[in-house]
N, C-alpha and C positions, 0 to 999 in steps of 0.2 A: 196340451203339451204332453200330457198321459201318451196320450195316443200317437202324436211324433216320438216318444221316445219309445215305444213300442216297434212301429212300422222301420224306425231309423235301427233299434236294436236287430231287428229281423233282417234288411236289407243287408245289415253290415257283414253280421253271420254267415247271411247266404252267400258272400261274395266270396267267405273260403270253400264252399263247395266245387265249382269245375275244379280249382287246382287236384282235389283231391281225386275225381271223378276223371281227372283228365289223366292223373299218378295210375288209377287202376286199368286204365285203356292200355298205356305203353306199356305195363310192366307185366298183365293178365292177358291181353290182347295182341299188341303186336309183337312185343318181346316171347311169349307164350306160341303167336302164330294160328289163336284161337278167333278166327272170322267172327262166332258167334259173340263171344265175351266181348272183341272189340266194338260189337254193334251195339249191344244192350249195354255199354259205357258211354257209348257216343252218344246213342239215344238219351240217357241220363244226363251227357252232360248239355244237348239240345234243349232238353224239359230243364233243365236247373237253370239259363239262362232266359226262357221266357219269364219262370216264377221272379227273377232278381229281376227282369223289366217290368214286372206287374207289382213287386215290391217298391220298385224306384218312383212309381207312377204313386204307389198310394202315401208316399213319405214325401214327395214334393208336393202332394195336393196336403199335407196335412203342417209342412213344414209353409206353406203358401197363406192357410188358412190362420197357423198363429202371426203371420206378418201381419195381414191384412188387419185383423183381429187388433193384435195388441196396437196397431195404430190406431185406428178408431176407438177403441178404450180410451186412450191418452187421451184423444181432442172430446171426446165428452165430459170428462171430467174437467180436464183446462178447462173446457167452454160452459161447463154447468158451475164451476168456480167462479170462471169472470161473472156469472150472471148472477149468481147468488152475493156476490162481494158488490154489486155496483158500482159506483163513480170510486169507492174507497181505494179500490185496485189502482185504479188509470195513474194517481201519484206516486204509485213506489214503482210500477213498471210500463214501457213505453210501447207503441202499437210496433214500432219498430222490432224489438226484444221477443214478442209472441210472435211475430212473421217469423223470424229466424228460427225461435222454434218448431214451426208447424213446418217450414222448408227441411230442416234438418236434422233437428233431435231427435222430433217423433219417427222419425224414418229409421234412425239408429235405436232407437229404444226398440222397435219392432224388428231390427236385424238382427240386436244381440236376443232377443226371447226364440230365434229358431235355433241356435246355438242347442239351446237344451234337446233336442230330440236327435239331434248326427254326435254331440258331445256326450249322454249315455251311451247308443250303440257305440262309439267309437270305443269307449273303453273295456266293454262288457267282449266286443270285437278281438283287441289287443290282448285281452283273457284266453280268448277261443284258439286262439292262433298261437299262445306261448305252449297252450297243452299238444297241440297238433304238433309242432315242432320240436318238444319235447320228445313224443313220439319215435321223429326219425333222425336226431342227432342234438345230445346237450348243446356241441360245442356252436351248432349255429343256431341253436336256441336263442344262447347265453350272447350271443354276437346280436342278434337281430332285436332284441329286449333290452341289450344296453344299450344297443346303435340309437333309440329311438328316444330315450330320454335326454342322448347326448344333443339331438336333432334340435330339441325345446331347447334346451341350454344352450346354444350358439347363437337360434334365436331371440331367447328371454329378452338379454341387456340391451338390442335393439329397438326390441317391444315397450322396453319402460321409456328410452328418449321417445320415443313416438311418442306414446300418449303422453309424456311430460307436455312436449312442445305444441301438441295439439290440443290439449286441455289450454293451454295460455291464449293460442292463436280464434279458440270457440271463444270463450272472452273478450277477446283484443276484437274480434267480428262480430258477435252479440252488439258490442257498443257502440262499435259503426253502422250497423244496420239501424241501430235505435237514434244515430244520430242522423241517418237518410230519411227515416222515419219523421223524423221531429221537421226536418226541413222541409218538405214534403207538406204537411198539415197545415205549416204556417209561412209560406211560400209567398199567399197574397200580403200577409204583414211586413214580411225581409222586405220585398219589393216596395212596400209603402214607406219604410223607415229607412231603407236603400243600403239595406245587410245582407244583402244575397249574394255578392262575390264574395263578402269575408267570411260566411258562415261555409260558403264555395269550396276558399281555399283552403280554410281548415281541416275540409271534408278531405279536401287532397291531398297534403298534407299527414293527416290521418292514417289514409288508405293508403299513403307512399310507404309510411313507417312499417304498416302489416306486410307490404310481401317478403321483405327478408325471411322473415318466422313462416309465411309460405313457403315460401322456398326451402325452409330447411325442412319443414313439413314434410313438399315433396320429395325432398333428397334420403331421409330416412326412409319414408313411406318405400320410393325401389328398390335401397337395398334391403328391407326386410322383403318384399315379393322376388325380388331375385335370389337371397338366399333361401328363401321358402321353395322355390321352383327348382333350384339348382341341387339341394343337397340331397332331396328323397332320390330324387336320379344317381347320384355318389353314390348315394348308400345301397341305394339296389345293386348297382357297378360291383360294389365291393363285396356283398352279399353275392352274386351269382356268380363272381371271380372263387370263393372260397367254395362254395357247393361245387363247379364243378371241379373243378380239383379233389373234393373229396369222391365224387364220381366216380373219375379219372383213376384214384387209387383202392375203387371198389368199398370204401366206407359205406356208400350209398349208394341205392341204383338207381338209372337212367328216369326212371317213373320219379322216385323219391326227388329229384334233380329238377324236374319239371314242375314236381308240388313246389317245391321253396322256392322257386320262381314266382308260382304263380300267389303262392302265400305272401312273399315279400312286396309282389307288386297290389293285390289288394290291401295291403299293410298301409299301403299309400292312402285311400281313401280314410279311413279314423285319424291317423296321423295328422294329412290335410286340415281336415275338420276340427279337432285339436288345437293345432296352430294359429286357424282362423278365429276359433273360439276365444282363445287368447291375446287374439286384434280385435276383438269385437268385444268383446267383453267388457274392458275398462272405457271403451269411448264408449258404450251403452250407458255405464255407472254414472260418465261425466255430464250426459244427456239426460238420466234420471235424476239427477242432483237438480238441476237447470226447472226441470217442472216440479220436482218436491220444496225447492224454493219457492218457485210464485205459488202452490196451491198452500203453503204457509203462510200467504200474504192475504193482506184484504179482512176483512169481519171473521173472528172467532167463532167456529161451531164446536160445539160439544153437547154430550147428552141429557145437561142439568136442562136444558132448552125443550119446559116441556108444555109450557102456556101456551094456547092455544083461542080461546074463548076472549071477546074484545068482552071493556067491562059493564055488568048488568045496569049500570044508570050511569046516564051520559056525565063522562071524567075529560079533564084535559089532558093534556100533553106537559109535560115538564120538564124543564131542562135544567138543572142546578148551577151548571157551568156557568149557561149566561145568564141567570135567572129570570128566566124566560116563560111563562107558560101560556099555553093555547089554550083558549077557552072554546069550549064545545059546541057546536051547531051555529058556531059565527066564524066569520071570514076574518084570521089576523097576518096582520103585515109586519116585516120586519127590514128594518129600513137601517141601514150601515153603510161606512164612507169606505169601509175595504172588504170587498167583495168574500174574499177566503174567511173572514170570521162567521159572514154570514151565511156561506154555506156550509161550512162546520158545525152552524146549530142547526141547521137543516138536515146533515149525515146525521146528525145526535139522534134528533127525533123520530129518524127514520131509521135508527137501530144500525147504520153502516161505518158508525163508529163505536171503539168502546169508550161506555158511559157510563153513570149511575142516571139517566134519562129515564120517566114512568111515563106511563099510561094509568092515569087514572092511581088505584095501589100495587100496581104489577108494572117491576123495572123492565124494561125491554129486553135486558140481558137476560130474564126468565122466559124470555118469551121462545116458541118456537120459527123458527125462520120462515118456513115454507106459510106458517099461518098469520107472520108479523106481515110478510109482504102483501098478502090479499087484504089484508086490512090498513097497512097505512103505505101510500104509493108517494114515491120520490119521484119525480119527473122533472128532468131536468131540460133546461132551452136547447142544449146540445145533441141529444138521445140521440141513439140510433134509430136510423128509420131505415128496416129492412125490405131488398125489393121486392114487388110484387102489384097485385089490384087495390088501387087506394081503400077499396073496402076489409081488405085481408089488414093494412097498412094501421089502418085506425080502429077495425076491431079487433089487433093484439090475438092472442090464442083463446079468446072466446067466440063465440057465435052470437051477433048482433040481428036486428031484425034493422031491414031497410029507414022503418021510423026512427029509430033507437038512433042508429048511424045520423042522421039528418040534424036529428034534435042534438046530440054533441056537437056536430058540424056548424052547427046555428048558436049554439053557445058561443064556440071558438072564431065565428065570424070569419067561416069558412067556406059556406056553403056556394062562394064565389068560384072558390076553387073546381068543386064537382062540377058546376056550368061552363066552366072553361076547357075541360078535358071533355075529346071525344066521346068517349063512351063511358061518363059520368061516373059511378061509384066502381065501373067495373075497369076504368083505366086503369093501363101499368104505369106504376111507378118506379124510375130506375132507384139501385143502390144510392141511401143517403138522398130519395128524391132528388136528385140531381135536374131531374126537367119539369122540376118546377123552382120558383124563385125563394129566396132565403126566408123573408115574411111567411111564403105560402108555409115554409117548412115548418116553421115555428109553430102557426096553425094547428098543420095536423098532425103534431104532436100534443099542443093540449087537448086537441078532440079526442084523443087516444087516451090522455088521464081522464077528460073527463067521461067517456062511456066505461070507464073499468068501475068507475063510482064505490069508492071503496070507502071505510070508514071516515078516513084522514087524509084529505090530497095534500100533499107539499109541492106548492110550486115552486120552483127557481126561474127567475126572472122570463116568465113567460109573455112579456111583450116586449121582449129587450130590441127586437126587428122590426118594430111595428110604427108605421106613420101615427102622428099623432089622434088621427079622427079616428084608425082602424084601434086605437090603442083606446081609446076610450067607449066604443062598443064594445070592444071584449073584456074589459073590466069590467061595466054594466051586466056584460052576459052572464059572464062565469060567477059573479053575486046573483045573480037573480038562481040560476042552473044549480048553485051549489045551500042554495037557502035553507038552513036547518042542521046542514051538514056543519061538520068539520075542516077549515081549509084555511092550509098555511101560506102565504105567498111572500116570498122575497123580491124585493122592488125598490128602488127610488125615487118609482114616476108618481109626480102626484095626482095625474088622473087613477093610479090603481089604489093609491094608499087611500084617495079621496070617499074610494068606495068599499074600504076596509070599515068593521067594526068599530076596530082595535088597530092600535097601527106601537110598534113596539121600537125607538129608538136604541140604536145598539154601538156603545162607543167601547174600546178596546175592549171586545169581547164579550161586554157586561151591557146588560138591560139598563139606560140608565133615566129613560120614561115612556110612560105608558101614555096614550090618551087617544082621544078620535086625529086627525089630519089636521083639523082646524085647530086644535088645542095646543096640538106641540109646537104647530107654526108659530101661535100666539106666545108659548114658554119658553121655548126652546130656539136659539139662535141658530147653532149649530145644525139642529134637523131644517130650518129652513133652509141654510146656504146649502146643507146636503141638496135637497130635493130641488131647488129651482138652480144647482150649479154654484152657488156663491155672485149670484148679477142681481139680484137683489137686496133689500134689508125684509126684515122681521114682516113691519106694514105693510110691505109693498107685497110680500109673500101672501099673507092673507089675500089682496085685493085681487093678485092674479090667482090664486087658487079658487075665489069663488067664482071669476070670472072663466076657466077653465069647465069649473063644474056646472056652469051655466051653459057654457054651449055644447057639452056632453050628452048634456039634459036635451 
């Protein structure tokens, strides 16, 4: 930006040179009748117009450079935000709301940061030009220096209705976009429940009530461009009506006449830019507000965050909230009738909510983030799966060895998948593996937890897509794959709980027993009808859980 407001100061400057170089031609040269002086003026003012092209060339490549620049800045940090916040983000703002960003704010946030390299030259410009004009006459000095602040002032009160109405209308389209968004995602659901005209018409509905405040959008929007285009032309009118008349009555001469011409008419370029900086500026502001919102959202960073080191003899995980703790180097389950409590103790553990949740003597909240996540991994049934070679897919931003890959894939009772694809670990897989089926996806996302092999895996309901026979080999797997280890899993199936440790009953929010699968089925009513639907009793739970774990076996 240094450097645009340097190239942008330089260009502007130079842009009062021909006038003046053009004043010492007519008034030394042909008015004088001096061939030579005219030539060596001409010349000067030939050479002063390459330099302002080679100026203009290196202030659009630098004014080009902060656009591109401060937009890519913005989506790194959005997107190092979402990634560091995880699933905690996705409830306070919608996929809908970040499209509209990355479509339009980040566009304007990188329009209003070139602002600063043509908005210094401009005014350092409007400096250069009051002393120059100074020079050859107060009185059109004093004309041409009010003229232009009167310019902003006819346009201001215009400028504030625009961005009033189009701050409401960025709004009033944030929440439409977020609600095409929502409809969009769960489109196969509306159709199965047979709410997709009403959610339709509401959408239309919606959108019917925003074009008025478009419309007024655009109605203000031309006449601020049309009085922006119209008045510098006025003003130069009026300006080169009064020079020459003072001309005219030898106040000034013919040369002098021709500078404040061409002074007036450069005057246009800062002024412009001025103007522009002044429609761009507050819609920048309301577009910076828009992402200093969401990157305010999601898991708390600050610099107390300085633990690092997981702790020197195997500790659990503890949750006070639900009072809940995971014991270390065994597989515990935690098994609830509403879904949301129990990934709440799941965010807890995994640090993407604020808690008073430990590790071991070291709260989470002391922990450092970047060292909290290599050590305890959230993975959730839904994740993103980004596109690419199923082997990029599932060894994440590490580097896996072909075996490594295989041995996950074979945990996850996946290894079906690589024989199915033409060209095995090295297939593409589209965005959201899209061509492969919902099971498969499910898959090879936990092969993707499980090759990161991190302290602490927390699963969320990673066989929630799984037939019941494939559902019971990847319980089996993923206890044998993770033995020793630490591994949370959220589930109500009872071939997964079957093969838990621990298995953790969780009624409004609270731990409210603990024991192996068989135990609670036998004490506990309620986790029966949880786990087998409510179709059976107590007994009968028991008789088909062993019978479950029998043909597993």
């Amino acid at each position: 930006m240094l450097t645009g407001a340097l190239w942008g100061t330089t260009w502007m400057c130079a842009l009062m040179a021909p006038p003046y170089l053009m004043a010492k031609a007519v008034d030394e040269g042909l008015r004088a009748r001096d061939t030579g002086a005219l030539l060596l003026w001409t010349g000067a003012v030939v050479v002063a117009g390459a330099g302002i092209a080679a100026l203009g060339i290196l202030r659009h490549r630098a004014m080009t450079r902060i656009r591109v620049d401060a937009a890519y800045r913005t989506v790194q940090v959005v997107t190092r935000h979402i990634t560091r916040s995880g699933s905690a983000l996705s409830r306070q703002v919608s996929a809908g709301e970040l499209s509209h960003l990355q479509a339009g704010d980040i566009g304007r946030i990188a329009q209003t940061l070139t602002v600063t390299g043509p908005g210094v030259g401009a005014v350092i410009a409007y400096a250069a030009i009051a002393v120059l004009l100074l020079r050859i006459s107060v009185v059109l000095a004093l004309v041409i220096l009010l003229g232009v602040p009167v310019l902003a002032l006819t346009v201001g009160p215009l400028l504030g209705k625009l961005h009033g109405a189009e701050g409401r209308y960025r709004q009033e389209q944030g929440d439409l976009t977020a609600l095409a968004g929502d409809m969009v995602t769960g489109l196969s659901v509306l159709n199965g429940i047979g709410g997709k005209q009403m959610f339709a018409a509401r959408y239309r509905e919606r959108s019917q009530a925003l074009v008025p405040l478009g419309y007024r959008v655009a109605a203000i929007t031309s006449w601020v461009q049309a009085i922006t285009a119209c008045l510098p032309v006025v003003f130069l009118a009026v300006v080169t009506w009064i020079s020459a008349r003072m001309a005219a009555g030898g106040d000034i001469t013919v040369g002098q006449l021709v500078a404040v011409y061409g002074y007036v008419s450069a005057l246009m370029a800062p002024v412009s830019f001025l103007i522009e900086g002044a429609d761009d500026l507050p819609r920048g502001l309301v577009s910076a507000r828009r992402v200093v919102d969401i990157l305010s959202l999601g898991a708390p960073h600050d610099g107390r965050r300085t633990h690092t080191e997981p702790p020197r003899v195997p500790s659990g995980l503890h949750d006070p909230e639900s009072s809940l703790t995971v014991a270390p180097g065994k597989v515990t389950a935690l098994a609830g009738a509403r879904p949301e409590e129990s990934r709440a103790v799941a965010e807890r553990l995994a640090g993407y909510r604020a808690s008073t949740a430990a590790w071991g003597d070291t709260l989470l909240s002391d922990w450092n983030l970047d060292a909290l996540r290599r050590h305890i991994v959230l993975a959730d049934n839904d994740a993103y799966l980004f596109a690419g070679s199923l082997r990029s897919v599932v060894s994440g931003s590490a580097e896996h060895s072909d075996d490594a890959l295989l041995r996950a894939l074979d945990a996850a009772a996946a290894t079906d998948i690589v024989a199915a694809l033409p060209d095995g670990l090295d297939s593409r897989l589209d965005d959201q593996a899209r061509n492969v089926s919902g099971g498969q996806r499910q898959r090879l996302r936990l092969a993707r937890a499980l090759i990161a092999d991190p302290s602490v895996l927390l699963l969320i309901e990673p066989t929630s897509a799984l037939d019941a026979h494939t559902e019971a080999t990847v319980a089996a797997r993923v206890a044998e794959h993770r033995r020793g280890a630490t591994t949370f899993v959220v589930s109500t199936s009872p071939l997964v709980l079957g093969r838990a440790d621990e298995v953790a009953y969780l009624v409004d929010g609270k731990v409210r027993a603990t024991g192996t699968h068989r135990e609670l089925l036998a004490r506990q009513p309620g986790y029966a009808s949880l786990v087998f639907r409510g179709t059976v009793g107590a007994d009968d739970a028991m008789g088909a859980a062993q019978h479950r774990e029998g043909e597993s076996r």
